[in-house]
N, C-alpha and C positions, 0 to 999 in steps of 0.2 A: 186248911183252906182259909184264904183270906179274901176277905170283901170294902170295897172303896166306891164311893158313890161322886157323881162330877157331875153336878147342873149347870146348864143352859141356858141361852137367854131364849132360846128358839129352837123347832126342828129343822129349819131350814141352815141356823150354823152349826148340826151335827151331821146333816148331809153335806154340806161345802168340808167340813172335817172327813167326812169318808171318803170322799170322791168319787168318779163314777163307779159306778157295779160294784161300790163298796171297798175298790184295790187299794186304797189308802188304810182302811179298817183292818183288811186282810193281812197286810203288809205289815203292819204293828203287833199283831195278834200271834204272825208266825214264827215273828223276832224275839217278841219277850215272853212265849207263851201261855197268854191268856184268855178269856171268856169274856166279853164284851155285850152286853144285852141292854138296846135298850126300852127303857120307859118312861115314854112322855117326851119331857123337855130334859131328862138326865141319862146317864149312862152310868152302868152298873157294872164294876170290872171284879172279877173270880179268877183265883191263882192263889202261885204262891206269894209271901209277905214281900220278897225281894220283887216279885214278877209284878204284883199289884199299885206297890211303888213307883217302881219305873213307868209306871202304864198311866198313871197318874201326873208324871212328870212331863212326858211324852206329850199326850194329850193337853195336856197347859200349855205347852209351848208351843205347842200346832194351833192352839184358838188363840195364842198374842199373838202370829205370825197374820192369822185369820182376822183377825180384829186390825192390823194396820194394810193387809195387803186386800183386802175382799176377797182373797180366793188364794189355795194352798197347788202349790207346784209339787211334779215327783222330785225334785231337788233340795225342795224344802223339807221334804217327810224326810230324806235319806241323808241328809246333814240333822238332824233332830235323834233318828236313830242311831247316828252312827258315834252322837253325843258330842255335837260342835255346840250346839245350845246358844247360837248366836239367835235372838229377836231383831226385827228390824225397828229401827229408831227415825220417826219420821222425820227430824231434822235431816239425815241423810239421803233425803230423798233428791232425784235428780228429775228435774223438770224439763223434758222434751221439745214438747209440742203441744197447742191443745187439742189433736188427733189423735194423740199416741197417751200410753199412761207412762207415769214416772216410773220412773226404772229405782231400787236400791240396791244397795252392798248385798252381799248373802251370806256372810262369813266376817268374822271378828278382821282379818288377813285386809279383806276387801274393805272393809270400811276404812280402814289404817289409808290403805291405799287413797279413795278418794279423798279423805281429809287432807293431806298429804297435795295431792295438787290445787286442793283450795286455799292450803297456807305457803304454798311453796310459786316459784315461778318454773322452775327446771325438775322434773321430778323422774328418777330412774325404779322403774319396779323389774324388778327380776322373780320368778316362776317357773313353774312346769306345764306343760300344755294343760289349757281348761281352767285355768286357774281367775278367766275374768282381764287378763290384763289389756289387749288391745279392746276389747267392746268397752269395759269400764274408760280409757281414754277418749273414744270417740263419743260416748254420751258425754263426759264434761265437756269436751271440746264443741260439741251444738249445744248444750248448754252455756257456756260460756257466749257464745252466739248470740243465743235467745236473751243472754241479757245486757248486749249490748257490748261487753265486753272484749270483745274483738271483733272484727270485720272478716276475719278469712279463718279457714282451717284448709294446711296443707298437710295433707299421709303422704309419708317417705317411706323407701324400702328399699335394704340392699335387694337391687336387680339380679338376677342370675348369681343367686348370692352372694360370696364376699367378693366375685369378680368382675358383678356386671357388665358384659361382656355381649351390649344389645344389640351391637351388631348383626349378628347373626341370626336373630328374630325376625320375621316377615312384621312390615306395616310401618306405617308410623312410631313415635314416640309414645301413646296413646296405649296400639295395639300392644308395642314389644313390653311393654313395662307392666300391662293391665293383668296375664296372668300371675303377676308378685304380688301385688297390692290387692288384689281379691279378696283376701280375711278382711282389711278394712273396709273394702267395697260394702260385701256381704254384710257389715256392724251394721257400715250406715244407710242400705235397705233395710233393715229389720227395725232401725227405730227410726223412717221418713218413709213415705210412700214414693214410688219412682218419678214420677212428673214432679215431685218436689228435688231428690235426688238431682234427675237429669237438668234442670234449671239452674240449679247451685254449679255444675261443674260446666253448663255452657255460658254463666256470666263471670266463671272463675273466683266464686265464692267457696268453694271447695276443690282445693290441686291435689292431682297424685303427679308424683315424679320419682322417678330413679332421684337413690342416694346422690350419684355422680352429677346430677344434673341442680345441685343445690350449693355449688360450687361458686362463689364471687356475688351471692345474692346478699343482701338486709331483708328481714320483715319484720315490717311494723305491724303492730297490731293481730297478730297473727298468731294463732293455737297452732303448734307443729307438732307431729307425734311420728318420733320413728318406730318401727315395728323391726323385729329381729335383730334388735339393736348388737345380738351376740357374733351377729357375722359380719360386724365393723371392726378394723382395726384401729389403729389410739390414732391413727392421722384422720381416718374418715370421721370419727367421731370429734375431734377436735374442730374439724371440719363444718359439722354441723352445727353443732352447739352456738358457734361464733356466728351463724347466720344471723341468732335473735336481735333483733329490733325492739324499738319501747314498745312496750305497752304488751307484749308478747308472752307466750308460755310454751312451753316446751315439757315432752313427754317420751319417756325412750322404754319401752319397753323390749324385752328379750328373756328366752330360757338357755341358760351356759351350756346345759348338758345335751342342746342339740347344736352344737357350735361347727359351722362347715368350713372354719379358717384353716390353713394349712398348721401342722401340729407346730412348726416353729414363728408363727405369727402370733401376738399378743391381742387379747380378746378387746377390743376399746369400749365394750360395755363394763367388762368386771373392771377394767383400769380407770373408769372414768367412776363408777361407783366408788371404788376408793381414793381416786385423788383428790374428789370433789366433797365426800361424805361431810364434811366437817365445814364448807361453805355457808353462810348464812343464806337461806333463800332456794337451795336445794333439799330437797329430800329424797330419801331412799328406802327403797319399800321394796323388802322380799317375802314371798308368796309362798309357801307349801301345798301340802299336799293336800289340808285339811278346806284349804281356798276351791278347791276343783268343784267346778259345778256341771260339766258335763255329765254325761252318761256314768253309771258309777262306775264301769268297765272302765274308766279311762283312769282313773284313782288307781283299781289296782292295777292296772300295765303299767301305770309311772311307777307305782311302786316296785313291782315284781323288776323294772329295768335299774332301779336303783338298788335292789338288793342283790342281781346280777354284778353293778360296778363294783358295789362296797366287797363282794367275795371274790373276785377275781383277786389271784397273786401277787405281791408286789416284789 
C-alpha cells in the first residue's frame, strides 16, 4: 500500500476540484482505483504505487486547470483522464464580451488551431465532429470584432449541401438557408445574449448566406468562416476564397469523412488544404480525435466509425 499527500490553498479549491455530489472525486477514484480522504486543507491518496502516482498527477492537473479557469468542466476531468494533459495557458484566452467569460482551447489540437488564425489571414482546419472547430471560429471572429479589427462577420454554408438547391425550401432567403447555418447560429447564442445576437444580424453586422449566394461579392474588412467546407467542390471553394477583401480573414472549416459530394466529385476543402498548404499567410490545422470535447460518447463513435472504414476490404 502506498500513501501521497497533496495540499491546498483552501477547502473551498478541493470542493470546486470534486465537483457537485463529489462526481468529479468519484470519477477519478473509479478510473485509477484509489482512496482519496480528506484532511483539512490536504488530501490524502491510498493505493497502489502505480495508482497513487497517477492520482497525484491527475489531481495537479485538475487544480492548474482550477487555478487559470475558476471552475473544472466534466470535459476537462475526462481529457485529464483520458491523459491529454493539456493546462490552459492564459495568453490563449479569447475575450468575448464583458457579459460572457473568455472562452480557451481545451486541447494541445485546439490551441494549434487558434494560434493559427491569429498568425494566419486564410486558415483551413479539418476534424471530426466535436472537435471545437466551428464554435472555436466564431469566438475569434467576435473577438476579432471586439477588437476592432473588422467591421462584419459573415457564416457561410453549403445549402442543401453540396447542391444548394433552395429553391424548393418555403420562405425567404433567411428562412430556406437558416436550417444550414444553425451550428453557427447556436455558437453564436451561446457566447452573445439574443437582443445582442438579433441586433448584429438586423444591422447586418453579422450575415448568413448560402454558399451560392457569395458569388461576384469583395469583403473588406470582414471575418468570413465557411462551415462544412468538405461539401464544396474546388470551383465553389475557389469561389469563396477570392471574395476576400483587405483587411479581411477567412476560416473554412470541414470533417472529410462526412463528405456528401458525389463519389466522382473532388472534395475543394482537402484540394484546397493542399494546393494552398505551403502559401505564406495560410495555415492548416487538422484536429483528431484526442481535440473532441463533447460528450465522451462522441469520441468513441468517431472512433468505433473509423475503425469500421479502416477494416472494411479493399
Amino acid at each position: 500500500m502506498s500513501e501521497a499527500i497533496i495540499a491546498f490553498e483552501n477547502q473551498d479549491q478541493i470542493r470546486s476540484l470534486f465537483g457537485t455530489r463529489d462526481r468529479f472525486l468519484r470519477q477519478v477514484k473509479d478510473t485509477i482505483g484509489i482512496d482519496v480522504v480528506i484532511r483539512g486543507d490536504q488530501l490524502k491518496l491510498q493505493g497502489s504505487e502505480a495508482g497513487v502516482r497517477r492520482g497525484q498527477e491527475i489531481f495537479e492537473e485538475l487544480r492548474a486547470i482550477l487555478r487559470v479557469r475558476g471552475q473544472l468542466r466534466d470535459d476537462d476531468l475526462q481529457a485529464v483522464l483520458r491523459g491529454s494533459r493539456y493546462t490552459p495557458d492564459k495568453g490563449m484566452r479569447i475575450e468575448l464580451s464583458e457579459k460572457f467569460r473568455p472562452l480557451e482551447p481545451r486541447s494541445e489540437g485546439q490551441a494549434r488551431y487558434v494560434q493559427s488564425i491569429r498568425d494566419n489571414d486564410v486558415v483551413f482546419c479539418g476534424g471530426p465532429a466535436g472537435c471545437g472547430k466551428t464554435y472555436l471560429a466564431v469566438a475569434m471572429a467576435l473577438n476579432a470584432m471586439r477588437k476592432e479589427l473588422v467591421r462584419k462577420i459573415v457564416l457561410v454554408r453549403p445549402a442543401v449541401e453540396a447542391g444548394e438547391k433552395l429553391g424548393y425550401l418555403p420562405g425567404d432567403m433567411l428562412a430556406k438557408v437558416n436550417p444550414f447555418i444553425r451550428p453557427l447560429l447556436d455558437a453564436l447564442h451561446d457566447m452573445l445574449d439574443y437582443e445582442t445576437v438579433r441586433r448584429y444580424m438586423e444591422s447586418d453586422v453579422v450575415e448568413i448566406a448560402p454558399l451560392a449566394f457569395m458569388r461576384g461579392r469583395t469583403l473588406n474588412q470582414t471575418f468570413m468562416i465557411l462551415d462544412e467546407g468538405q461539401n464544396t467542390t474546388i470551383t465553389q471553394m475557389k469561389m469563396f476564397l477570392t471574395r476576400m477583401g483587405m483587411g479581411s480573414k477567412i476560416v473554412v472549416t470541414g470533417d472529410v469523412t462526412q463528405n456528401d459530394l458525389p463519389p466522382n466529385v473532388t472534395c475543394g476543402l482537402t484540394d484546397a488544404m493542399d494546393r494552398l498548404k505551403n502559401v505564406r499567410g495560410v495555415g492548416v490545422v487538422q484536429l483528431d480525435g484526442s481535440d473532441i470535447v463533447r460528450h465522451r460518447l462522441v469520441r468513441e463513435i468517431v472512433s468505433a466509425y473509423e475503425d469500421s472504414v479502416t477494416q472494411q476490404p479493399t
